[in-house]
Every structure is written in structure tokens, then in C-alpha cells.
N, C-alpha and C positions, 0 to 999 in steps of 0.2 A: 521458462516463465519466472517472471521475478517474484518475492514474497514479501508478506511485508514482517520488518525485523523484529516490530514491538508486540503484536499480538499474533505470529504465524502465519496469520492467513493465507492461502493459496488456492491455486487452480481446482476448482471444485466441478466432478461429473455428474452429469444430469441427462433426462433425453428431453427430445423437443416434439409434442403432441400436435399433431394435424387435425384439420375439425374430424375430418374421415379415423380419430385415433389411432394414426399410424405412430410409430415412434421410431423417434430418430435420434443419436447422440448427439450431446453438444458439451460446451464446456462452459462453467461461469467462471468469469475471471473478474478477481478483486481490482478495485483502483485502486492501485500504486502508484507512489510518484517517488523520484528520489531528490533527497534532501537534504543539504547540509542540516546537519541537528548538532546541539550542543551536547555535548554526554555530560554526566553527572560529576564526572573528574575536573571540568571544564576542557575538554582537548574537544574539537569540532571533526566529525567525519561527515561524510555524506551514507548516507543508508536509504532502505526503498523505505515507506511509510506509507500503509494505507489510510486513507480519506478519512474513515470513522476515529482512527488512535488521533488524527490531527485536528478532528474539528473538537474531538473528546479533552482534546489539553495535554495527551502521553509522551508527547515529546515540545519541548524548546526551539523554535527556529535559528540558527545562527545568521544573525545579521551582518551585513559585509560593513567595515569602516572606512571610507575613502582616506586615501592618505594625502595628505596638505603639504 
């Protein structure tokens, strides 16, 4: 499973309760997506990046520039 690079986030265990309170394992899994980002150096990679650092502002999108 992927992670996201800016805040760690990962796969997180948990169980899963039945109305009967049986319990059962499950997993929560972050939304990750991966994304070209600009780094601070200006050099562009792609990295994973969960949903909350990108709606929060933590990283830069890098834009593609057609070429003419």
C-alpha cells in the first residue's frame, strides 16, 4: 500500500462491529493519489499525496506546458 509522502499517512487497523458486536478486522486506507508535485528546488517528481496535504495547500501541482 502506498503512503502519502508529505504527512506519512498510512494503512491504518481497525475491526469492523456487527449490530450482534461481533468484531471483525478491517483496514482504513488513506486517499492517495500520485502526483506530479513541484519540490522546493523547482525539479518536478511524481509522489503519492494524500487528499487532506492537497486540499490543505502542502504541496504545488506541477502543470504540464504544451510545446508549440
Amino acid at each position: 500500500m502506498a503512503a502519502c509522502e508529505i504527512c506519512g499517512k498510512r494503512v491504518m487497523h481497525g475491526r469492523r462491529v456487527t449490530f450482534s458486536a461481533e468484531r471483525n478486522p478491517r483496514l482504513f486506507k488513506p486517499n492517495v493519489h500520485k502526483l506530479r508535485v513541484r519540490l522546493p528546488d523547482g525539479t518536478v517528481k511524481r509522489v503519492y499525496v494524500c487528499t487532506k496535504c492537497l486540499k490543505a495547500g502542502k504541496v504545488v501541482k506541477a502543470v504540464r506546458v504544451p510545446k508549440e
